[in-house]
C-alpha positions in Angstrom: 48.1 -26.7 -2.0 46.1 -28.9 0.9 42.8 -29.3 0.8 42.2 -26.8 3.7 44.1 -24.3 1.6 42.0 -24.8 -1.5 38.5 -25.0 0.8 39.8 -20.9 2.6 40.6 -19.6 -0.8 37.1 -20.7 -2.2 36.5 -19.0 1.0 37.7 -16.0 0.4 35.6 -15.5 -3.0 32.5 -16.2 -2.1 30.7 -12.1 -1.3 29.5 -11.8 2.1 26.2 -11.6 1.6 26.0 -15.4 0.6 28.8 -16.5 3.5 25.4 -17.6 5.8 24.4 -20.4 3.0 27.8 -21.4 3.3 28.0 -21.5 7.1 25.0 -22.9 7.1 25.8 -25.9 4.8 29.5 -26.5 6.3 27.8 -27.2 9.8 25.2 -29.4 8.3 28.1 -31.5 7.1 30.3 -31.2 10.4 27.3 -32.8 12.1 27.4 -35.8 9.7 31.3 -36.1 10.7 30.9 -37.8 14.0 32.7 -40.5 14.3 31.0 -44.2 14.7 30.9 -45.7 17.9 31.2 -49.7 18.4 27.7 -51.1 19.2 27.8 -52.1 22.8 25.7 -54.7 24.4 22.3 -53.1 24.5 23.1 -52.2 20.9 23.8 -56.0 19.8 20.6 -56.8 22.0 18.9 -54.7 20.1 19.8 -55.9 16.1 19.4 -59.5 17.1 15.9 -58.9 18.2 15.6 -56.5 15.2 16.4 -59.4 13.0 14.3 -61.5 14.8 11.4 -59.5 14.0 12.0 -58.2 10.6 11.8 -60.9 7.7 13.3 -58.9 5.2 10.1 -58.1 3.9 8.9 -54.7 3.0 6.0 -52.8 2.0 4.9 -49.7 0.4 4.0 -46.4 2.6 0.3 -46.3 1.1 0.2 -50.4 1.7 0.8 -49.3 5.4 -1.7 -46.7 5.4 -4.2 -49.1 4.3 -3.3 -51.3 6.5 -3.5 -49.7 9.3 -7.0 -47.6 8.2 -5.2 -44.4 8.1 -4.4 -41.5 4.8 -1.8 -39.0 4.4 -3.9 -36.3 6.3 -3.7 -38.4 9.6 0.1 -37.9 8.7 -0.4 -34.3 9.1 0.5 -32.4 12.3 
């Protein structure tokens, strides 16, 4: 039995009042199917000065906040 086979008879047993959960969570995961695209120019333009920019280091998100004289709340919409 393929994999398709198995996935349509799972299908088939799941009632219909819990098929939207499932619709639901099997487009979620076609959306995360697309398929990688090379980097073009602009793309590699854009890492490099990325790299350039970014040591490596990394702070925390309430480090940031600090930082930057800001709290959670400003966070809010």
């Amino acid at each position: 039995m393929s994999d398709r086979e198995r996935a349509v008879q799972l299908l088939e047993q799941i009632p219909e009042s819990k098929m939207l959960f499932v619709v639901d969570m099997l487009n979620s995961i076609r959306n995360l199917l697309i398929d990688e695209v090379e980097p073009d120019e602009w793309d590699i333009r854009m890492m490099k000065e990325a790299e350039v920019e970014n040591n490596g280091e990394t702070i925390s998100l309430d480090e940031l906040l600090k930082r930057d004289g800001l709290t959670y709340a400003d966070l809010q919409d």
